[in-house]
C-alpha positions in Angstrom: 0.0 0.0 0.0 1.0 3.6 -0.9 2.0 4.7 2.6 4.5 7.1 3.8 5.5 9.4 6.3 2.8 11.7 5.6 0.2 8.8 7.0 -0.7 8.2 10.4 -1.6 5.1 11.6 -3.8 3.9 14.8 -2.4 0.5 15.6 -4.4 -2.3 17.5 -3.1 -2.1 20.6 -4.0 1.7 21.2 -7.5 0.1 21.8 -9.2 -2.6 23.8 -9.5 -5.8 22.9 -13.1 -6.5 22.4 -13.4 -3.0 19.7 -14.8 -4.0 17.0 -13.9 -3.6 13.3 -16.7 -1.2 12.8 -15.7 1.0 16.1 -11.6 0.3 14.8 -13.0 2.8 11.9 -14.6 5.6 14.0 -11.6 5.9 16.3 -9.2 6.1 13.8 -11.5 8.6 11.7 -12.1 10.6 15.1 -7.9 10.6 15.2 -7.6 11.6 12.1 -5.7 8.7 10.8 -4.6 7.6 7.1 -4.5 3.2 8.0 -5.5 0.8 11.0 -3.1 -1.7 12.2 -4.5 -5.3 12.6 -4.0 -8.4 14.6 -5.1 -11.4 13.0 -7.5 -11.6 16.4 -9.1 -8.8 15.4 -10.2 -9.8 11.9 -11.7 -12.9 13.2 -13.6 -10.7 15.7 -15.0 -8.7 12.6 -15.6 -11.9 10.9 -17.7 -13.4 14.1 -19.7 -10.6 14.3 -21.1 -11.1 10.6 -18.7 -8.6 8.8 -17.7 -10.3 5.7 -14.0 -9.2 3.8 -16.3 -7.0 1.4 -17.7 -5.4 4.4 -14.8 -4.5 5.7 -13.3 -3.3 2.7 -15.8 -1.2 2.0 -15.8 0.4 5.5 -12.3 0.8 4.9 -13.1 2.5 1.8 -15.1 4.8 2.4 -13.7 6.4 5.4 -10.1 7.1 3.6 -8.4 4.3 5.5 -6.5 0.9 4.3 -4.7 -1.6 6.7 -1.0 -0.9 7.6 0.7 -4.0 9.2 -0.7 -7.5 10.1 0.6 -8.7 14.0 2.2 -11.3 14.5 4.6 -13.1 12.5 5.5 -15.7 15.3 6.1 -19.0 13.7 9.1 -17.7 11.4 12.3 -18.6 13.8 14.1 -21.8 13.9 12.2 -24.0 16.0 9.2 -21.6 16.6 6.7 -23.4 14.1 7.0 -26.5 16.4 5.6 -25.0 19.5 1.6 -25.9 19.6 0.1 -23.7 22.3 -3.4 -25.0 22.8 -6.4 -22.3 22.1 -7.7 -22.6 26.0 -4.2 -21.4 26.8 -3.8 -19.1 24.4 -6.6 -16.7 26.0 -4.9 -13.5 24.0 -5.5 -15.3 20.7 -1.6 -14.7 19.8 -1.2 -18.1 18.2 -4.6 -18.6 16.4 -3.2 -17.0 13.2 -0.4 -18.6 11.0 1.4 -17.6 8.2 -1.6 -18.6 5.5 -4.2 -17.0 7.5 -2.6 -13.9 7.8 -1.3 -13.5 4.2 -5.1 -14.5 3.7 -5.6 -11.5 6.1 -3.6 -9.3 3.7 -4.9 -10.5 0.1 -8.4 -9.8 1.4 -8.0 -6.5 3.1 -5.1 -5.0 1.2 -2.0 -4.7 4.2 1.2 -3.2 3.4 2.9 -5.0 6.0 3.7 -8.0 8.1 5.3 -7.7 11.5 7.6 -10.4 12.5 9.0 -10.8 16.4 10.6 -13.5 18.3 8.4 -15.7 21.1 10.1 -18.1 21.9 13.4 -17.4 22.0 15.6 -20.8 21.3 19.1 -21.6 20.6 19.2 -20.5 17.0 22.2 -18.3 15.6 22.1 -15.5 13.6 22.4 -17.1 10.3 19.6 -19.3 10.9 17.5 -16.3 11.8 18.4 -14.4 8.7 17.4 -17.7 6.5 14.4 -18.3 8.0 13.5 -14.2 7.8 15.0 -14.7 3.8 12.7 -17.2 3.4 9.4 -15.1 5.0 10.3 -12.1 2.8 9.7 -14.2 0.0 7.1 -15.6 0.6 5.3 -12.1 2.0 6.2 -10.7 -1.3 4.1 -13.0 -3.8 1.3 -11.0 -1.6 2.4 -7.7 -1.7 3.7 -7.7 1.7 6.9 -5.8 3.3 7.8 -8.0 6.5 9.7 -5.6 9.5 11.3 -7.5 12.3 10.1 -5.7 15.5 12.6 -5.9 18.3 11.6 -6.7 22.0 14.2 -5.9 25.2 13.3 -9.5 26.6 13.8 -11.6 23.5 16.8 -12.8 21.7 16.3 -9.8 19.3 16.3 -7.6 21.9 17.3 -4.1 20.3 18.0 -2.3 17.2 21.6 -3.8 16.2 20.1 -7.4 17.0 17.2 -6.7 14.5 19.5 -5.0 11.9 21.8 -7.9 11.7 19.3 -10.4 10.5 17.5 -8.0 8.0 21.2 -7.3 7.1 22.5 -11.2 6.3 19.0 -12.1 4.9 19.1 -9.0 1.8 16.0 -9.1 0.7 14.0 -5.9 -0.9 10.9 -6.0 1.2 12.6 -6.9 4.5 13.7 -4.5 6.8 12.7 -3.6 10.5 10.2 -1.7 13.0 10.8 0.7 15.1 8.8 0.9 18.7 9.7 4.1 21.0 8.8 2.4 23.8 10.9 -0.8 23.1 13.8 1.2 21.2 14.2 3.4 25.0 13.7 0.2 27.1 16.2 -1.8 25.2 18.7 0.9 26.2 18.9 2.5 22.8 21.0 5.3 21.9 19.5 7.6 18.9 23.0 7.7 17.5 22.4 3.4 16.9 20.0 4.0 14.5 22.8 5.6 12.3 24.2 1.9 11.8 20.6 1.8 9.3 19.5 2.5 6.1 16.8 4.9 6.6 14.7 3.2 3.4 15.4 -0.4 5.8 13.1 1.2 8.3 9.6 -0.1 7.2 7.4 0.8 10.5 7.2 3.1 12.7 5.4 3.0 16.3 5.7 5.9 19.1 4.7 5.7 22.6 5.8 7.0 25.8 6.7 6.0 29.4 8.7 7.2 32.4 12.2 7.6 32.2 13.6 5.3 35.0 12.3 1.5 33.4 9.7 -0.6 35.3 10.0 -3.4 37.3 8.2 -5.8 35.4 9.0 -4.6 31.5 6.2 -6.8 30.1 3.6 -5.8 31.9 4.3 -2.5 31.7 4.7 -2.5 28.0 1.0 -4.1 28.0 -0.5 -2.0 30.8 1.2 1.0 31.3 2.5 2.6 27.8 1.9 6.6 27.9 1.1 8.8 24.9 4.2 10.0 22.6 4.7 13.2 24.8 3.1 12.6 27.7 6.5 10.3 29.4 10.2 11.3 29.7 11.1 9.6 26.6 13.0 11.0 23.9 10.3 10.4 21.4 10.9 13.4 19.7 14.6 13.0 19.5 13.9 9.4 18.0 11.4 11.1 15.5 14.6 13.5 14.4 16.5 11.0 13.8 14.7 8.6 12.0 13.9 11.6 10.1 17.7 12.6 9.6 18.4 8.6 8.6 15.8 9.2 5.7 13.1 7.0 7.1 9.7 7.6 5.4 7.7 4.7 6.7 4.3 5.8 8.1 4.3 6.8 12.0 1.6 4.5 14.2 0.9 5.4 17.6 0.5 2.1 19.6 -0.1 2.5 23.4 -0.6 -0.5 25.5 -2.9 1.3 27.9 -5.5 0.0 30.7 -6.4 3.8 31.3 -6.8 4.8 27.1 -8.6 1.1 27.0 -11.3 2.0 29.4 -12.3 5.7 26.9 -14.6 4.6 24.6 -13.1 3.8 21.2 -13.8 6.9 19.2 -12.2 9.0 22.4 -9.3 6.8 22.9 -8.8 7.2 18.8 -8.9 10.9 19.4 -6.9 11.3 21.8 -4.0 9.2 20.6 -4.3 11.2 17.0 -3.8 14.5 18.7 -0.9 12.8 20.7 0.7 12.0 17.8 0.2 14.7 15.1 1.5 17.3 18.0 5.0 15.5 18.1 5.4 14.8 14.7 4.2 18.1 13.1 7.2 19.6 13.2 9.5 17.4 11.4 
């Protein structure tokens, strides 16, 4: 999709749960956003409550909007296909989606992008990573899909130079990586890291905010406790600068983990995060 740093986008987790596809729409209208994010969770929400892909495309459609990235690419490491986590476990529906069903996802709805992380950690080296992320890039593109590895402070590709390193080995045109505020700051980042990347290998964009000192428990708080871009000690607007200065021009989401934003009603919460996030980035 024809996306670029002009376009906002509201990604999933900047709402509840249980939002529908339909209120998905209004908030990111109210927010004044070019593209939704989508987890494959929340297409079969849409789909359960009677919204066929037509539907949704026409929604889409005719409030200005198309689908950025696609969460989660979790099978695509050495040894991660092989883990079966039953559905009564899997309460968050992380796992209910695999590679067909999302690039199903993504042929029916249009997505630019598929975001890939690490789960399950393993035993794997780099090489193998690279590979295997080889191997999903080609396989994203006979859909149309860029694939961006999104690094997580508590997995084995826990910051920017991890992440880089794979992208790097594995070469391939529609592979690069994502950028999360929050994670980028938690995983100890320094701006002057991102120097070390091709601004056109940065392929998403996701700002958030938090305290400066790090919390306890970095998981929870990264599903719980995420602030605004602006409204934390973060550098956010520093990061913004220099993604700017690297030549990045992937589109900017705004995704904030957030019980407080999940209790506002949808449109609100879409609001809300819009205004967040056209005040940082207006300036550059």
């Amino acid at each position: 999709m024809a996306l670029g740093p002009g376009d906002l986008v509201l990604c999933s987790g900047t709402l509840a749960r249980e939002t529908s596809f339909r209120e998905r729409v209004g908030a990111a209208v109210a927010g004044g956003f070019s593209a939704l994010s989508l987890w494959g969770r929340d297409y079969g929400r849409a789909r359960r409550e009677g919204l066929g892909d037509a539907d949704m495309r026409a929604l889409l459609a005719d409030h200005g909007l198309t689908i950025a990235e696609l969460d989660l690419a979790w099978w695509w490491l050495p040894g991660a296909s092989d883990v079966h986590i039953p559905a009564a476990l899997d309460t968050e529906e992380l796992f209910a989606y695999d590679e067909a069903q999302l690039f199903g996802i993504a042929d029916a709805l249009g997505a630019r992008s598929l975001n890939a992380i690490d789960v399950f950690g393993g035993d794997w080296t780099v090489d193998a990573a690279a590979t295997r992320f080889a191997g999903l890039c080609d396989r994203a593109a006979e859909h149309g899909l860029l694939v961006h590895i999104e690094f997580l402070p508590w997995s084995r590709i826990p910051n920017v130079a991890a992440a880089w390193e794979i992208v790097r080995l594995a070469d391939r045109p529609n592979g690069g990586l994502l950028v999360d505020a929050w994670h980028f700051f938690r995983s100890g980042g320094e701006l002057g890291s991102l120097g070390a990347v091709p601004g056109d290998r940065v392929l998403g964009i996701q700002l958030d905010d938090g305290p400066i000192a790090p919390e306890p428990d970095l998981v929870a708080a990264s599903l719980h406790d995420r602030l605004l871009p602006g409204a934390g000690g973060l550098d956010v607007s520093g990061l913004v600068r220099t993604l700017r200065k690297i030549g990045a021009v992937a589109p900017i989401g705004v995704e904030v983990f957030s019980d407080e934003l999940h209790a506002l009603a949808p449109a609100e919460a879409g609001r809300r995060a819009g205004e967040a996030l056209r005040g940082l980035v207006a300036e550059y």
